[in-house]
N, C-alpha and C positions, 0 to 999 in steps of 0.2 A: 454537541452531544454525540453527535456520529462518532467523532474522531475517537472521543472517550471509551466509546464499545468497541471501537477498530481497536484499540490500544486494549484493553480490558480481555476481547476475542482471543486476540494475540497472542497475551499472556499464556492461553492457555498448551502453547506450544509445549511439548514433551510432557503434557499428563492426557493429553485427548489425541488421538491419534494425527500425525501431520496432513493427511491427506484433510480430514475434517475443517480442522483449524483455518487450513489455506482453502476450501468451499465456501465456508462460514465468511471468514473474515477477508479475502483477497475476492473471488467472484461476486460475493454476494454484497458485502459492504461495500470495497471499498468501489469494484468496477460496477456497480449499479445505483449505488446513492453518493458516495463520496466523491466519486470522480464527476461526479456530474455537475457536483457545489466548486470543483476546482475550474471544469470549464467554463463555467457561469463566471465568476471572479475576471476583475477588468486585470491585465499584464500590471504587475508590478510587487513593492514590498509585501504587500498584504498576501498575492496569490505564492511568494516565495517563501511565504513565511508558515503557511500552508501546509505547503509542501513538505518543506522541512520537518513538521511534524508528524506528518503520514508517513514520510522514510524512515524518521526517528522511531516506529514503533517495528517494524519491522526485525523479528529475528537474526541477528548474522549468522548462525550457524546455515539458514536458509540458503546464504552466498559463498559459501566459502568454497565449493567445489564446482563453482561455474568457470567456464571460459570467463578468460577479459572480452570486455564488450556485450556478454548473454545478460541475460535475466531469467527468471522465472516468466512462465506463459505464462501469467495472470495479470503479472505487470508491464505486458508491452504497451496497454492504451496507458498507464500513468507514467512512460520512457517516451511514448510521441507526444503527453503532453508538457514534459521535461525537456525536450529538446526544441520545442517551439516558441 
């Protein structure tokens, strides 16, 4: 159900201001409840599978003017827990 309101949050990218959107839905969901369900999850399909759908909701207009390698600061605890 998180994931659903992460995704739903989201959505509301380009009608509620971006700064909003990404407090709402990057600080508040995903790095205070959501990521917490993904470190909890034992390594494997189930936590990849996850994943996938937390990146899946993500806006790409959000990435498109980053450096290769950067991220958005909201997302570097869910990139350490990608690389681990």
């Amino acid at each position: 159900s998180l994931l659903q309101l992460l995704s739903n949050v989201l959505l509301w990218d380009g009608i509620v201001p971006e700064d909003t959107v990404r407090d709402l839905g990057l600080r508040k969901l995903l790095n205070r409840y959501l990521l917490l369900n993904l470190l909890n999850t034992p390594p494997g399909p189930d936590n990849i599978e996850k994943c996938n759908k937390v990146v899946a909701c993500f806006p790409e207009r959000w990435f498109r003017d980053l450096q290769s390698g950067s991220t958005l600061p909201e997302l570097l605890n869910l990139c350490q827990h990608l690389l681990q």
